[in-house]
C-alpha positions as CSV (number, residue, x, y, z in Angstrom):
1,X,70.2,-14.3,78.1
2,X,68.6,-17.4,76.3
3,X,70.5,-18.1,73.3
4,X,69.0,-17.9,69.5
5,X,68.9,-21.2,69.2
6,X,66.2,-21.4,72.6
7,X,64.4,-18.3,70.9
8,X,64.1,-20.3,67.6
9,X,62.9,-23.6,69.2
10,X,60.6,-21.9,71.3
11,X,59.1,-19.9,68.1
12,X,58.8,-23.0,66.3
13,X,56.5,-24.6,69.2
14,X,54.4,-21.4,69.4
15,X,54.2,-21.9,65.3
16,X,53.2,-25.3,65.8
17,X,50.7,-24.9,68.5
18,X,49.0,-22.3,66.4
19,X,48.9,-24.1,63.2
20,X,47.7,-27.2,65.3
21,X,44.6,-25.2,66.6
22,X,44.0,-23.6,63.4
23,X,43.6,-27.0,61.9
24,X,41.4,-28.3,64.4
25,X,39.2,-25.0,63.7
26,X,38.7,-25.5,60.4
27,X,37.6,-28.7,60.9
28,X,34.5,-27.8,63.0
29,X,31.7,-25.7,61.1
30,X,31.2,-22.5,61.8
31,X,29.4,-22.8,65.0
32,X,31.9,-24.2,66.8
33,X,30.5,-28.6,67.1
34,X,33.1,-30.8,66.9
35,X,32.1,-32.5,63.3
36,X,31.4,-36.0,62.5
37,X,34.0,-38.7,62.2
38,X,32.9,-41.1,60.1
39,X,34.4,-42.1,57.2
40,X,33.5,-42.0,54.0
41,X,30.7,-40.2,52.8
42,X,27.4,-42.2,52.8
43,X,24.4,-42.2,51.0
44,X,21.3,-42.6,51.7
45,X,17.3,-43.4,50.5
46,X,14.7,-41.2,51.5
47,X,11.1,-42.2,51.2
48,X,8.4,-39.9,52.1
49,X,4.9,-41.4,52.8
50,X,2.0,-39.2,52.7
51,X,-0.6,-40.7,55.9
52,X,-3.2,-37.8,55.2
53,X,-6.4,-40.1,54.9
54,X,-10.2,-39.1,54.9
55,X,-9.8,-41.5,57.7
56,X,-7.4,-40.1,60.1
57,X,-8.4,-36.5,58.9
58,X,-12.1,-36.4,58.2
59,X,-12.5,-32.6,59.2
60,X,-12.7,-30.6,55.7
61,X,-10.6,-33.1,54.1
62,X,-10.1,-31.7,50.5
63,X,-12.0,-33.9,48.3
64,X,-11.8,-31.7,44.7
65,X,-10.0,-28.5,43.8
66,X,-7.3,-29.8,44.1
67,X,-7.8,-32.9,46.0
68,X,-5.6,-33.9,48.9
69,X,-2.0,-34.4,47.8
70,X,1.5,-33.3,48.4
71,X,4.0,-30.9,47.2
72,X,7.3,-32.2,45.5
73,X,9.9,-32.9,48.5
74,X,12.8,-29.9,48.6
75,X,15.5,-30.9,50.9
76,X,19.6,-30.3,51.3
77,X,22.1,-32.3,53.3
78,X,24.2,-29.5,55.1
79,X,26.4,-28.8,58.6
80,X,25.2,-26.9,61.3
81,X,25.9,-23.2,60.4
82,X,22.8,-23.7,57.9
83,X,19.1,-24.0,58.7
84,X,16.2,-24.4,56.0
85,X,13.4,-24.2,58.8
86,X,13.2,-24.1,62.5
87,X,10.3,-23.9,64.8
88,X,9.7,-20.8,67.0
89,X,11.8,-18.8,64.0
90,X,11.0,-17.3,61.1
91,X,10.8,-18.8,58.1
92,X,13.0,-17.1,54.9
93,X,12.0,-15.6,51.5
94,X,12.5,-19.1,50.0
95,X,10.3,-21.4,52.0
96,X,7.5,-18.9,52.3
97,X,6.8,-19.3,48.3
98,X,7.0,-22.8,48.9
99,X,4.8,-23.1,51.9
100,X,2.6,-20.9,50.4
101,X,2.8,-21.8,46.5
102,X,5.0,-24.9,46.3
103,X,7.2,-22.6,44.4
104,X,10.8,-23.7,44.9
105,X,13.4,-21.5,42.8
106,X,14.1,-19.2,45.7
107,X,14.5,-21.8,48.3
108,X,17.0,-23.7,45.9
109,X,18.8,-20.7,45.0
110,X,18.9,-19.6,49.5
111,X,20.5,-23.2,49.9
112,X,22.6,-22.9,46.5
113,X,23.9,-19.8,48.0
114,X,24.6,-21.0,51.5
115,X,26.4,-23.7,49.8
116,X,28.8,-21.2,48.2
117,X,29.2,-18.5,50.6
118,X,29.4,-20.5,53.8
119,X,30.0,-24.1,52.5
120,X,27.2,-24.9,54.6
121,X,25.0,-26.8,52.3
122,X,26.9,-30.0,50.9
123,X,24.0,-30.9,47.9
124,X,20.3,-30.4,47.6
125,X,18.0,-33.2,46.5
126,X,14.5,-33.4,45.5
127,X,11.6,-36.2,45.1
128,X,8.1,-35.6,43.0
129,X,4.7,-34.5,44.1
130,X,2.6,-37.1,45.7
131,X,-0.6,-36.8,43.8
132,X,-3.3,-37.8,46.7
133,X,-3.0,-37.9,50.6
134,X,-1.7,-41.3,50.8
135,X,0.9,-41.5,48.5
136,X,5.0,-42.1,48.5
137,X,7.7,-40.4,47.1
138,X,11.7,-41.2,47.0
139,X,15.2,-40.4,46.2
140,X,18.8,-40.4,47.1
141,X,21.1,-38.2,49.0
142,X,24.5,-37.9,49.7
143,X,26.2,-36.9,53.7
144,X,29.7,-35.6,54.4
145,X,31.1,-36.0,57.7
146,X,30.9,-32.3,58.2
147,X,27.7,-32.1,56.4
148,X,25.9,-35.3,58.3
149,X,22.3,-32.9,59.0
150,X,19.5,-33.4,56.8
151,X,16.4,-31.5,56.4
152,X,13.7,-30.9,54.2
153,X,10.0,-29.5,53.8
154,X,6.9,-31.1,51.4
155,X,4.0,-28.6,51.4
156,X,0.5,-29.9,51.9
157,X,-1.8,-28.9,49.3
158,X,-4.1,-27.3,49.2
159,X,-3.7,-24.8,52.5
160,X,-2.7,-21.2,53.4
161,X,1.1,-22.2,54.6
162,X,1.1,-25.7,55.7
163,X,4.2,-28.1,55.4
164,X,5.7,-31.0,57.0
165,X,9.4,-31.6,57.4
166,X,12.7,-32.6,59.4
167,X,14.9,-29.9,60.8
168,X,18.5,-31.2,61.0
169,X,18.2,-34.7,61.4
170,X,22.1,-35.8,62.4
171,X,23.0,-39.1,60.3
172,X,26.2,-39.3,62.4
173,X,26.3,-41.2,65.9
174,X,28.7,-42.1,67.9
175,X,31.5,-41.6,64.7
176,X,29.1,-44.1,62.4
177,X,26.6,-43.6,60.2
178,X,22.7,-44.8,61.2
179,X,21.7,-47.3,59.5
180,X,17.8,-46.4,59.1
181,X,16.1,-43.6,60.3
182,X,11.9,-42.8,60.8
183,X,10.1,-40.0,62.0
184,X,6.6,-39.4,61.5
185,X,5.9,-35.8,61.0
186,X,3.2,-33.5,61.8
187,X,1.9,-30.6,60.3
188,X,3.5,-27.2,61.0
189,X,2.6,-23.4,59.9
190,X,5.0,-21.5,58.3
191,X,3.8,-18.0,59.9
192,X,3.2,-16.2,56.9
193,X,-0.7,-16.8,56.1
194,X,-3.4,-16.5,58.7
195,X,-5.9,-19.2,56.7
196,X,-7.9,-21.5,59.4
197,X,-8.8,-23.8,56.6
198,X,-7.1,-25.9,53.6
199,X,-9.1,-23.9,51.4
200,X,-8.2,-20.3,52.8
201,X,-7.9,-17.5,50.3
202,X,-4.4,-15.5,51.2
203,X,-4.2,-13.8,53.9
204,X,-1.2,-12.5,54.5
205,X,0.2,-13.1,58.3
206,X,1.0,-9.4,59.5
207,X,3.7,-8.8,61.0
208,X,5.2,-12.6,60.1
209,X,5.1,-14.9,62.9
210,X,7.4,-17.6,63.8
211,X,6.9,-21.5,62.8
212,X,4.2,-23.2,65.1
213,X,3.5,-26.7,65.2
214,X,-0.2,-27.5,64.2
215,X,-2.1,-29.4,66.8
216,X,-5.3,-30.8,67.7
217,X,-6.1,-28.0,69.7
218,X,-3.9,-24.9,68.1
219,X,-4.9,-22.8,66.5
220,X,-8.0,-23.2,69.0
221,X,-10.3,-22.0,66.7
222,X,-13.0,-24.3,65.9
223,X,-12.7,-23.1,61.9
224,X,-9.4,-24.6,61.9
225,X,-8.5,-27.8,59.5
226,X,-6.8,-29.8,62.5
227,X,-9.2,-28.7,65.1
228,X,-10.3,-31.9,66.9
229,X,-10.5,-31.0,70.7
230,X,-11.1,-35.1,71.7
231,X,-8.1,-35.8,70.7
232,X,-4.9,-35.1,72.2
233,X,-2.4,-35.3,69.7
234,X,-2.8,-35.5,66.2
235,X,-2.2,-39.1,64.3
236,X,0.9,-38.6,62.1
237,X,0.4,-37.2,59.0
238,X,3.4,-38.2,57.0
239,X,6.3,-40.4,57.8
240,X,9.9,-40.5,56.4
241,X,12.3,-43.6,56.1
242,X,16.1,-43.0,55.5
243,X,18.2,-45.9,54.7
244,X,21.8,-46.4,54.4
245,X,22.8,-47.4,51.2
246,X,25.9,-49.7,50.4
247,X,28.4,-48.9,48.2
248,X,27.5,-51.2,45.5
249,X,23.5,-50.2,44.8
250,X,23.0,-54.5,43.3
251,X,23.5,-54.9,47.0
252,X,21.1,-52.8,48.6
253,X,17.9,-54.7,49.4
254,X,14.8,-52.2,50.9
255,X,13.4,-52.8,53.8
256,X,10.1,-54.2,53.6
257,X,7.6,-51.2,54.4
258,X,4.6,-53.4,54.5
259,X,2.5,-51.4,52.1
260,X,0.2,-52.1,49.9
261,X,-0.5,-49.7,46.5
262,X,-3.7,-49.0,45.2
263,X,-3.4,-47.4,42.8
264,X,-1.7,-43.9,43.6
265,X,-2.5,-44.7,47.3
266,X,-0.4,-46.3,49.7
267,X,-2.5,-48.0,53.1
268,X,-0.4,-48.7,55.8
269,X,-1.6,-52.3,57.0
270,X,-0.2,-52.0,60.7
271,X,-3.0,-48.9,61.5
272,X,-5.0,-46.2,59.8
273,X,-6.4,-44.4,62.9
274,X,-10.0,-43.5,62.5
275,X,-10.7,-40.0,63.8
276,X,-14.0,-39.0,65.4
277,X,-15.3,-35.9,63.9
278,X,-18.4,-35.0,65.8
279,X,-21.5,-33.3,64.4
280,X,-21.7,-29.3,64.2
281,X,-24.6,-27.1,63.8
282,X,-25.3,-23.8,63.1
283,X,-27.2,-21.7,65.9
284,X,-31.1,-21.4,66.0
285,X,-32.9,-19.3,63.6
286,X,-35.5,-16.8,65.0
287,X,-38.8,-18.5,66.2
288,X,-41.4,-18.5,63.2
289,X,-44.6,-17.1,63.2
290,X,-47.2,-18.1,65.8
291,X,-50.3,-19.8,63.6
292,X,-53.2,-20.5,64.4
293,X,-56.7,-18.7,65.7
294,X,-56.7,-15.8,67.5
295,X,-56.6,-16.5,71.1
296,X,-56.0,-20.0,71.1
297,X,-53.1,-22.3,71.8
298,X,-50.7,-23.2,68.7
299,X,-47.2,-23.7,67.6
300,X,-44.0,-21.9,66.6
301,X,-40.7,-23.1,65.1
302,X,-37.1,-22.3,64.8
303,X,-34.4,-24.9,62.8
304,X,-30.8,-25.0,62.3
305,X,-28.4,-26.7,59.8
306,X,-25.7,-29.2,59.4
307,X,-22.3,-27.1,59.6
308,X,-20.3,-30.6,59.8
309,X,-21.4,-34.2,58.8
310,X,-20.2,-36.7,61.7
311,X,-17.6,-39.3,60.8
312,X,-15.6,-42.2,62.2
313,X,-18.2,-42.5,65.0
314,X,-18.3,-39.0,66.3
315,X,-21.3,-37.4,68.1
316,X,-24.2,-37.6,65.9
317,X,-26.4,-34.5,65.4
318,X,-29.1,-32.9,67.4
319,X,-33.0,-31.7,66.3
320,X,-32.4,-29.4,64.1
321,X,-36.1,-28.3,64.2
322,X,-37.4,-27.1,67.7
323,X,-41.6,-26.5,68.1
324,X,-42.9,-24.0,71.3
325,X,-46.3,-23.5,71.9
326,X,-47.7,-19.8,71.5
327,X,-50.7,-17.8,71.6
328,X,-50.9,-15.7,68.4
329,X,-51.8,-11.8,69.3
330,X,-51.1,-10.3,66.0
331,X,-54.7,-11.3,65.4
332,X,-57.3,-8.4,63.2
């Protein structure tokens, strides 16, 4: 028989083993990723620049009503059980007012709520509207080493459910924290209006679909805003710089972003693609009358219309008035 003593000592390294793997389960999230190690918290700039130009997006580009511009950016720094948006999933309650109506309370109060229930969400931040295409927008941000993901979502305005963002960008690597980060972003559908255009009255997307990238040739609908079939990728339409910030702010210097304001617009000197946008025209009318004396040759017309005005060296427009000979025989 082993003796207490054995029992006891082996009880105690049982106890010890299980409070050992306990501790090293809370200290993953949820979904079971080992966490990130760096230490301490960091914080960060975030600076949003808005690349939608007449130039790089000539196609419908909203001139009036409201003009080309950006929603305010809604964002939260959180660990992997959480996710604001994801592509090829379906957006929630929250971010479909925002996509749709840049309305933000229920998003805020989704994340606020992840944040308490799961302890998922770490903080939320926030930058203004960007009141034309081209503009910039910043704020600050705070990561935890078990909250190191960042994302976030700006709406472009006007359209049906069109937004840009980052899905969990990880600020942890290799046990640091990055330095700098850029993406450039593209546009994406949130799945919830069926609109073509920036203009789109509602339409409500029935049943929801998922989130779907926006490309140069998706939707492949010649109606669409981004439809440019000679291209094969879109240019980016945003960009998004986040910078590491020292723990003293006197001695944080920003990069230089090598941009110039006008303004309430920012150019970016390095490139502004130009985008062809070729000519389109409507289809023929019915020929006109054939004029002219009876039994004798003469001359009928049809004509069509400008549907889109070229741009940025795209293919200029045909005739849009076509002539036929005829022989009238509705004479009397």
């Amino acid at each position: 028989m082993e003796s207490l003593s054995t029992t006891a000592a082996r009880g105690s390294s049982l106890w010890a083993l299980l409070l050992a793997t306990l501790g090293s389960a809370a200290s993953r999230p949820l979904g079971g990723e080992a966490v990130c190690t760096a230490r301490p918290p960091a914080k960060y700039s975030i600076t949003f620049t808005g690349k939608w130009s007449q130039t790089a997006f000539p196609k419908q580009y909203p001139l009036f009503r409201p003009p080309a511009q950006w929603s305010s950016l809604l964002g939260a720094a959180h660990s992997s059980d959480y996710s604001m948006w994801r592509k090829d999933t379906y957006v929630s309650n929250g971010l479909r007012d925002f996509a749709e109506r840049g309305e933000a309370w229920a998003l805020m109060r989704e994340m606020e709520a992840a944040g308490e229930k799961l302890q998922s969400v770490h903080a939320v931040f926030s930058a203004p509207a960007v009141p034309s295409g081209t503009g910039q927008t910043s704020t600050e941000l705070e990561v935890q080493p078990r909250h190191s993901l960042v994302s976030f979502a700006v709406r472009i305005v006007p359209s049906p459910d069109w937004f840009v963002g980052v899905d969990s960008l990880d600020l942890c690597e290799g046990g640091r924290w990055k330095e700098q980060a850029s993406l450039d972003l593209y546009p994406h559908d949130a799945g919830t209006d069926s609109g073509f255009t920036f203009s789109s009255p509602n339409f409500a997307t029935i049943p929801q679909d998922t989130v779907t990238e926006i490309t140069s040739s998706s939707p492949s609908h010649p109606a669409n805003s981004f439809y440019y079939p000679r291209l094969k990728s879109l240019p980016p339409i945003a960009r998004v710089t986040l910078v590491r910030l020292r723990q003293s702010p006197r001695a944080f210097v920003p990069p230089a972003l090598d941009l110039v304001s006008r303004d309430n617009e920012i150019v970016d000197n390095l490139s502004v693609p130009e985008t062809p946008l070729d000519c389109e025209v409507s289809l023929w009318s019915s020929w006109g009358l054939c004029g002219g004396p009876c039994g004798k040759l003469s001359a009928k017309r049809r004509t069509r219309y400008v549907r889109v005005q070229p741009a940025n060296n795209g293919t200029p427009c045909p005739e849009l008035e076509e002539e036929a000979e005829c022989v009238p025989d509705n004479c009397v």
